[in-house]
C-alpha positions as CSV (number, residue, x, y, z in Angstrom):
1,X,91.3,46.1,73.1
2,X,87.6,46.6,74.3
3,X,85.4,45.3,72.2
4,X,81.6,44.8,72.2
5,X,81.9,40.9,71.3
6,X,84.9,38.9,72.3
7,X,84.8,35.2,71.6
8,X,80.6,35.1,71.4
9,X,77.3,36.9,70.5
10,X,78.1,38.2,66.6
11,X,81.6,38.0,66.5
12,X,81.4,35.0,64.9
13,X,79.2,36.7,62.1
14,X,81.3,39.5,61.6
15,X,84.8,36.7,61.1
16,X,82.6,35.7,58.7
17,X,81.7,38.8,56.7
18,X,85.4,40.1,57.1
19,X,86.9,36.5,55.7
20,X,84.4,37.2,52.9
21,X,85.5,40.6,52.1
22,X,89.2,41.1,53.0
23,X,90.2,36.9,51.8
24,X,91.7,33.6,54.0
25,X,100.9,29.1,60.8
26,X,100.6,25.9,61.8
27,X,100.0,25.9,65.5
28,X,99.0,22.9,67.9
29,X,96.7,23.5,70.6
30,X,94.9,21.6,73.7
31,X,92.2,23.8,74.7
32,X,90.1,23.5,77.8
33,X,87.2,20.6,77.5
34,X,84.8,20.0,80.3
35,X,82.0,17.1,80.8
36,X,79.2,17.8,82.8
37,X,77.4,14.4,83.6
38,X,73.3,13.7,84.1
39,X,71.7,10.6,85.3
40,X,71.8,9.1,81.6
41,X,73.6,11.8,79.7
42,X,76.7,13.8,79.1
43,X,77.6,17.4,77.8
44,X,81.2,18.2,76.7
45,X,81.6,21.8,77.0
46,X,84.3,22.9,74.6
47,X,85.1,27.1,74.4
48,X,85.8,28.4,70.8
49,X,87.6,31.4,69.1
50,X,85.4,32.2,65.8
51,X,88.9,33.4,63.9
52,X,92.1,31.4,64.4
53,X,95.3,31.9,62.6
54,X,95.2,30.4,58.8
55,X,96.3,26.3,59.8
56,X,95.9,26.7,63.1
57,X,95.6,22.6,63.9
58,X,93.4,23.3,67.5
59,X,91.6,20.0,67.8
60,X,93.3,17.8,70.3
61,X,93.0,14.0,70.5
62,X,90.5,14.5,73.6
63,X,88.5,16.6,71.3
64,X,88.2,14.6,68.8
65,X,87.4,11.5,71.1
66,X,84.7,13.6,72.5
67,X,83.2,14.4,69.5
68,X,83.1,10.7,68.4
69,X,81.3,9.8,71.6
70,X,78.6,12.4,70.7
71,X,75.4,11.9,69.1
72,X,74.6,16.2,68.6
73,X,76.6,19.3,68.3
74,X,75.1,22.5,70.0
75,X,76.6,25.7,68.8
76,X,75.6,29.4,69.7
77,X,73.7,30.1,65.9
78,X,73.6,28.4,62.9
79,X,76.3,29.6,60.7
80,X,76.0,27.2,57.9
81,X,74.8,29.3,55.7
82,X,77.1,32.0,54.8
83,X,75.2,34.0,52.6
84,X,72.3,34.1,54.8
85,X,74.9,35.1,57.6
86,X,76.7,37.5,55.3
87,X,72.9,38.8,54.1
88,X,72.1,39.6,57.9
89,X,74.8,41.3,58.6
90,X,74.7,43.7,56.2
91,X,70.4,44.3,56.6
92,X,71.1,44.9,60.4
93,X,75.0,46.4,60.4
94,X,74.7,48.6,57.1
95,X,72.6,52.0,57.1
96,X,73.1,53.9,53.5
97,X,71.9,56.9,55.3
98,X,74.1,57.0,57.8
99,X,77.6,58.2,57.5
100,X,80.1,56.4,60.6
101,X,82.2,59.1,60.9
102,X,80.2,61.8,61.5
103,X,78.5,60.0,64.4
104,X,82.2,60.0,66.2
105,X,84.4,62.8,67.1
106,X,86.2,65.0,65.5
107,X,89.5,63.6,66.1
108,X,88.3,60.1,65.4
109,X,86.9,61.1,62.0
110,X,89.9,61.1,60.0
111,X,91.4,58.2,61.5
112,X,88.6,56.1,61.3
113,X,88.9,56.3,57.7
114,X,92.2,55.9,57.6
115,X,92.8,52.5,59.5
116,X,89.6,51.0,57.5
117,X,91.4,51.7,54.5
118,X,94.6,50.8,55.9
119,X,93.3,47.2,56.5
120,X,91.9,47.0,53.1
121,X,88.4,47.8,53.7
122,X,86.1,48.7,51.0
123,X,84.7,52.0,51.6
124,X,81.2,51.4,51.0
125,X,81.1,49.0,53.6
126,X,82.9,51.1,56.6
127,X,81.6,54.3,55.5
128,X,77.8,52.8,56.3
129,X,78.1,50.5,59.1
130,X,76.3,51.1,62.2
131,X,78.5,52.1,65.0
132,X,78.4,48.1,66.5
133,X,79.0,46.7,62.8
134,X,82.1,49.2,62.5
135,X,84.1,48.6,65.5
136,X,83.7,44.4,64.7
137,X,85.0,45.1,61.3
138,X,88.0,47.3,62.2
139,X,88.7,45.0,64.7
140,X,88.9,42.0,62.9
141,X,90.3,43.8,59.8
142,X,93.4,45.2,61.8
143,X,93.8,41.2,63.0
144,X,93.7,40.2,59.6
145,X,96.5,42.7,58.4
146,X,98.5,41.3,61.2
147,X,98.2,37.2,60.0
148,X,96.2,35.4,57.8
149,X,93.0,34.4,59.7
150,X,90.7,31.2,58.8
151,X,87.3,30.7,60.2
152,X,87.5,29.2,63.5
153,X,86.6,25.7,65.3
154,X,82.8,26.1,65.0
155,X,83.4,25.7,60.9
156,X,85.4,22.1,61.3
157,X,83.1,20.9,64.5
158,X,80.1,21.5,61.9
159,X,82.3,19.9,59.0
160,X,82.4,17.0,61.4
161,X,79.0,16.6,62.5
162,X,78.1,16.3,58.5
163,X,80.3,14.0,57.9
164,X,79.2,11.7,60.9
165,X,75.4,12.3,60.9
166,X,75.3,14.1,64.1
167,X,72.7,16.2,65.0
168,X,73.0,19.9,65.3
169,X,71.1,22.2,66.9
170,X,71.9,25.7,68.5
171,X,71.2,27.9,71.5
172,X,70.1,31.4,69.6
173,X,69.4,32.5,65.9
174,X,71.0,35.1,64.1
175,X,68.8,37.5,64.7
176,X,69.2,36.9,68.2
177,X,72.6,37.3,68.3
178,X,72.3,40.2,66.1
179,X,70.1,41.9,68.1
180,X,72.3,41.6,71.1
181,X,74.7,44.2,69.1
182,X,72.4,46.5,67.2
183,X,70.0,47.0,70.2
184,X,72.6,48.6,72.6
185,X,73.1,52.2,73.0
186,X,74.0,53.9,70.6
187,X,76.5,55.6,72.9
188,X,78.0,52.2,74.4
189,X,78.6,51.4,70.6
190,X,80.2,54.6,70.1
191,X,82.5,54.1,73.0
192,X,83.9,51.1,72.0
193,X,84.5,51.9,68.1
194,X,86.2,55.0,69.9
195,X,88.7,52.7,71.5
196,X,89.0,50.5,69.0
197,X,90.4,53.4,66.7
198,X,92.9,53.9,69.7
199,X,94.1,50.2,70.0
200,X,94.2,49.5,66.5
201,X,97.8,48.9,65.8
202,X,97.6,46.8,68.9
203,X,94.8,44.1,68.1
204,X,97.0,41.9,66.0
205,X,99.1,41.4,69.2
206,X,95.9,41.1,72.1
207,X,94.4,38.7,69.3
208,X,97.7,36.4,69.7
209,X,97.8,36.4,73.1
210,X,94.2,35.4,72.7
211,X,94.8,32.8,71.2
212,X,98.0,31.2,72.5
213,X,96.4,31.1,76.0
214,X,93.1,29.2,74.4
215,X,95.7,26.9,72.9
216,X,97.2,26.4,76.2
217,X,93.6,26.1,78.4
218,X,94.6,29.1,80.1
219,X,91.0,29.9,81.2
220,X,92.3,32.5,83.8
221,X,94.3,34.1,81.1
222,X,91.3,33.8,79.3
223,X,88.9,35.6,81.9
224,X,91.4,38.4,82.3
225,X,91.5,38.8,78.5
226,X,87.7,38.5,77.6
227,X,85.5,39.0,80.5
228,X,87.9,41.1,82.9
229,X,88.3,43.4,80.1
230,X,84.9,43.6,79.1
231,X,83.4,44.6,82.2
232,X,85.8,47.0,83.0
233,X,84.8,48.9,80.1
234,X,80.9,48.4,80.8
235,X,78.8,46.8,83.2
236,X,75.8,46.6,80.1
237,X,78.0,45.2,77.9
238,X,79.0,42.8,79.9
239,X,75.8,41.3,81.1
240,X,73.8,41.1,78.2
241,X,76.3,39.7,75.8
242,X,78.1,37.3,78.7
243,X,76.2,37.1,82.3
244,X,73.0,36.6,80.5
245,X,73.7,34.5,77.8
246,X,75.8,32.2,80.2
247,X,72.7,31.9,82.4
248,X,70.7,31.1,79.5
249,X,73.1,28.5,78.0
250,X,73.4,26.8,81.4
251,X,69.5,26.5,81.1
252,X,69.7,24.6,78.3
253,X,72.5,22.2,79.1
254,X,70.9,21.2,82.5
255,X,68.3,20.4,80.2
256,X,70.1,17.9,78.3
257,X,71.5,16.5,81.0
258,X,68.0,15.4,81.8
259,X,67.6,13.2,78.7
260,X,69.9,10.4,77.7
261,X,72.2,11.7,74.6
262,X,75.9,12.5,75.0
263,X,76.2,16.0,73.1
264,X,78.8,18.0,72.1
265,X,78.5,22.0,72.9
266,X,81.0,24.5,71.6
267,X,80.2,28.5,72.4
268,X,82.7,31.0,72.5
269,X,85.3,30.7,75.2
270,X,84.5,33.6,76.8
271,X,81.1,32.1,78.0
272,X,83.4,29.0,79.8
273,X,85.9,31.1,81.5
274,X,85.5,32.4,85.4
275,X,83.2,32.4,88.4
276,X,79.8,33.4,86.0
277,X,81.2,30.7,83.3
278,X,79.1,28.2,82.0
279,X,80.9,25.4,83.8
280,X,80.7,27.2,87.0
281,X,76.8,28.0,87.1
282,X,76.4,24.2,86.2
283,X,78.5,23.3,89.6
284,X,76.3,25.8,91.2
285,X,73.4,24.2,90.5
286,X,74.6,20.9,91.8
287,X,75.9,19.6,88.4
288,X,78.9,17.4,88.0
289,X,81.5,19.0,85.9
290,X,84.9,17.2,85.2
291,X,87.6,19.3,83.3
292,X,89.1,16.7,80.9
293,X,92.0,19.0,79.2
């Protein structure tokens, strides 16, 4: 299943448009949780799916401890807002003058219509999304035919940091992470809406898998799932919404670790997974980084 986000960059805003439009298992989990320690300060590093299975119960007692030790929670954007989320989503992903299927193929056309409306899609939203917008939405759409999906951790870690007073703060804006999508070729976006016309009867199942090795902590499953795949279906892709935003996230934390709070950081899991992983470029840079779970 190649698509153009993965855990990360507006993936998380399109789980939210398509839990707007298309509606709402219990499962326990132990996902992967690092600390990376500082002279006076500590960073847990936590990795996220933005759409779990309806009552998916992911957060572990480690988790949990973690977040009461913390005094702030970084996430990639602020998502807090739905409507403002939902709002940007549709300036950026939705073009009235453009019509999606003519941009593809021929022998995508028909069947690009045909899964949207198959996964319950209204057709004034698939018939004008930009190529990038499109492909999110019929991937998540086919995911949610296949099981009830509920927003993912980043809703119940904010949900938490309310209720406790913790700070929040996060690493890129909407627009940022918008931008990521709508500014790539238009020609890489084609390619992967083409594949995800092909593998759409199969995301329900790649989407499980997805998520029963997060529960586990399976971070090479993980790699070979999200990054692996990505790269394999372009080198672009790859670096701007992973390589680069890794690197940039790893800025950041080393940052923190120069102060004297203990924060709590959740991005997608993706950006936590392999040799580039946030976790890893910390280690290179002469960081200590313990894996707690």
């Amino acid at each position: 299943m190649m698509r153009m986000t993965r855990p990360g960059a507006a993936g998380l805003l399109a789980a939210v448009l398509v839990l707007v439009l298309f509606g709402p298992g219990q499962a326990m989990a132990d996902p992967a949780l690092w600390v990376a320690k500082g002279p006076g300060a500590k960073v847990y590093l936590f990795g996220t799916i933005h759409m779990l299975p309806a009552g998916d119960r992911w957060m572990s007692a480690e988790v949990k401890q973690a977040l009461e030790d913390s005094t702030e929670l970084w996430t990639e954007a602020d998502i807090s807002n739905l409507a403002n989320a939902v709002s940007a989503l549709r300036h950026y992903g939705l073009d009235s003058s453009v019509d999606t299927a003519s941009l593809l193929p021929t022998v995508y056309r028909d069947r690009y219509r045909q899964e949207m409306a198959a996964a319950g899609a209204p057709q004034v939203l698939f018939a004008h999304a930009r190529p990038w917008l499109a492909e999110i939405l019929l991937s998540e759409a086919a995911m949610q035919k296949a099981a009830p999906m509920a927003f993912g951790a980043e809703s119940s870690l904010l949900a938490y940091a309310r209720a406790h007073q913790m700070g929040t703060a996060t690493f890129e804006t909407l627009d940022q992470q918008i931008a990521l999508m709508a500014d790539m070729p238009q020609a890489v976006q084609l390619a992967a809406l083409e594949q995800q016309i092909d593998e759409f009867d199969q995301a329900g199942a790649v989407f499980q898998k997805m998520v029963a090795a997060w529960h586990a902590g399976d971070q090479a499953a993980l790699e070979k799932l999200i990054n692996q795949e990505i790269r394999a279906r372009s080198e672009l892709v790859w670096t701007e919404l992973i390589l680069r935003r890794n690197e940039h996230f790893e800025r950041q934390i080393e940052d923190m670790l120069q102060g004297t709070a203990t924060v709590f950081v959740a991005v997608g899991a993706g950006h936590l997974c392999g040799s580039d992983g946030v976790p890893a470029l910390l280690r290179e840079r002469g960081v200590e980084v313990v894996r707690l779970k």
